[in-house]
C-alpha positions in Angstrom: 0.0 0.0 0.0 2.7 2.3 0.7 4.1 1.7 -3.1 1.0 2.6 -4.4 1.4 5.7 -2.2 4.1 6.6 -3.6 3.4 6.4 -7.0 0.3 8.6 -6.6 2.9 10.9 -4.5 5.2 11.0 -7.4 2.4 11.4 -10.2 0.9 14.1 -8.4 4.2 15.7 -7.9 5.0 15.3 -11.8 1.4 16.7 -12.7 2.2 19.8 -10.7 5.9 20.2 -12.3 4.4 20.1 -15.9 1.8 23.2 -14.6 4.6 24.9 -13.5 7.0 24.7 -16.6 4.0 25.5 -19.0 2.5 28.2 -17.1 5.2 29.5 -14.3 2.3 28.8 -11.8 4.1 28.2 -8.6 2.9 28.2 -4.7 4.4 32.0 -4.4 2.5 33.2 -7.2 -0.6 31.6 -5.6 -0.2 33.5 -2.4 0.8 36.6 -4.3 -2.5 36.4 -6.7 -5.0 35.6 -3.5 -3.5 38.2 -1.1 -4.3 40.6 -3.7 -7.2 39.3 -4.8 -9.1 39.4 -1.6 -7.3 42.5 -0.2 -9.9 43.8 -3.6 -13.0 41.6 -2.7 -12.4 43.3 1.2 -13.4 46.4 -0.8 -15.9 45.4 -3.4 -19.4 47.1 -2.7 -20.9 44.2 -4.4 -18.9 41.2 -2.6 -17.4 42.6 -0.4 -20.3 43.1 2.3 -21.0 39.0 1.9 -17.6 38.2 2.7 -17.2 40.3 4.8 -20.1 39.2 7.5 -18.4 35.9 7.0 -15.0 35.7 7.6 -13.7 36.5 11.3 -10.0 35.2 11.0 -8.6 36.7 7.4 -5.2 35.1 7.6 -6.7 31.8 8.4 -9.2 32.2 5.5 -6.4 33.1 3.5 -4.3 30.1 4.0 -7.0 28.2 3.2 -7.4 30.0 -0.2 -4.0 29.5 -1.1 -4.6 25.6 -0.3 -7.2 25.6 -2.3 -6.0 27.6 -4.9 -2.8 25.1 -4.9 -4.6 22.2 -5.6 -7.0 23.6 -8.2 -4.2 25.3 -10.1 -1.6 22.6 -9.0 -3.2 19.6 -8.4 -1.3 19.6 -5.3 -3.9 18.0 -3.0 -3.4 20.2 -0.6 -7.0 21.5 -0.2 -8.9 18.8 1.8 -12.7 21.3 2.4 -16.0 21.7 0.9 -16.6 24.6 -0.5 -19.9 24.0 -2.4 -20.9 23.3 1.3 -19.8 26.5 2.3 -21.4 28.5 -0.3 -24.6 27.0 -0.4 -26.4 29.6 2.0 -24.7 32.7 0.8 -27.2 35.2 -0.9 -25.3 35.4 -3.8 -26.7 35.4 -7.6 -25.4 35.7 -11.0 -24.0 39.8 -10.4 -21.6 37.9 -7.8 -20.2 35.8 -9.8 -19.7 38.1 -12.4 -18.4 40.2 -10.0 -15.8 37.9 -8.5 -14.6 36.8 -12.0 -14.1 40.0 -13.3 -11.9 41.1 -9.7 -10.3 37.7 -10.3 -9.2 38.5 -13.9 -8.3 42.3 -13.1 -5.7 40.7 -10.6 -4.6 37.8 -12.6 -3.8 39.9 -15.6 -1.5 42.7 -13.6 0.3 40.2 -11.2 0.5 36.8 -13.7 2.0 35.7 -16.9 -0.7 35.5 -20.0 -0.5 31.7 -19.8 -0.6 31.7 -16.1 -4.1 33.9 -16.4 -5.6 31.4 -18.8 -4.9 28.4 -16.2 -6.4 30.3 -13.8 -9.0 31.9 -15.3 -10.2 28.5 -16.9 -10.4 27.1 -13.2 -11.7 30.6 -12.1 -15.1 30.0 -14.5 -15.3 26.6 -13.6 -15.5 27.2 -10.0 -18.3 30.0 -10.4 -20.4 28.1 -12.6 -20.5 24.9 -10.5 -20.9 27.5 -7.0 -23.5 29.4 -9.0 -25.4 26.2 -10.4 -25.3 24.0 -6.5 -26.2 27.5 -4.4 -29.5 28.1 -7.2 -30.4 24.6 -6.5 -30.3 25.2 -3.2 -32.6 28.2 -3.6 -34.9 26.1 -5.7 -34.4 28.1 -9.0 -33.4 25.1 -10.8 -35.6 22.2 -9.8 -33.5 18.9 -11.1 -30.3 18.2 -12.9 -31.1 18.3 -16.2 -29.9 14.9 -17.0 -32.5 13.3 -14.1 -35.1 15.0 -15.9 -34.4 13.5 -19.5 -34.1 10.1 -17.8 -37.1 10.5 -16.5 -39.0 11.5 -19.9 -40.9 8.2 -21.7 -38.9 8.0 -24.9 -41.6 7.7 -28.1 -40.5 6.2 -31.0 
């Protein structure tokens, strides 16, 4: 068992030195690119407000970003949360999203390499679509995944 630990270890590891060469994504660029990026959301009049009724300990929260941000960017592993979870109660809609992309970008652009932005960025919009989709579930505005629903439909041929 440990071999196979290892090897997942080492693959992991590899996956995370091919990011790096491609893009020049590395875990100080990750900390530089959140710092910033939250020191902006701190002040958003749109996001801001929600995040900040939320979050008591901002270097904790922080950390945690970075972690997360490692292993999205990364694949790292280092991130070990839930963060649909966490977002599912927030009254947030399709304006924060935008919102937090477009912040997101802003500070990706001035502090990051062009093909460090596009990693990111492709994450980035992954992130706040799957956020944005689970959170209106949660509210009800969409009813079922839309694949339950077609399995559901009598097929008539």
């Amino acid at each position: 068992m440990t071999h196979a630990t290892d090897d997942s270890a080492e693959r992991r590891a590899a996956m995370t030195r091919a990011i790096t060469a491609e893009t020049g994504i590395d875990e100080a660029m990750i900390g530089v690119l959140v710092r910033a990026f939250y020191a902006r959301v701190r002040h958003d009049p749109l996001i801001g407000p929600i995040f900040m009724a939320r979050v008591e300990d901002w270097g904790l929260h922080i950390e945690k970003l970075c972690a997360f941000w490692s292993s999205v960017a990364l694949m790292t592993g280092r991130y070990h949360g839930q963060p649909m979870r966490v977002h599912l109660d927030l009254p947030v809609g399709a304006a924060h999203f935008d919102r937090w992309l477009a912040l997101f970008e802003e500070t990706a652009t001035e502090l990051c390499p062009p093909a460090a932005v596009a990693h990111f960025m492709e994450r980035a919009r992954r992130i706040a679509d799957s956020l944005e989709c689970g959170i209106a579930t949660q509210q009800g505005q969409i009813v079922a995944p839309r694949h339950q629903r077609d399995a559901t439909r009598k097929v008539i041929a």
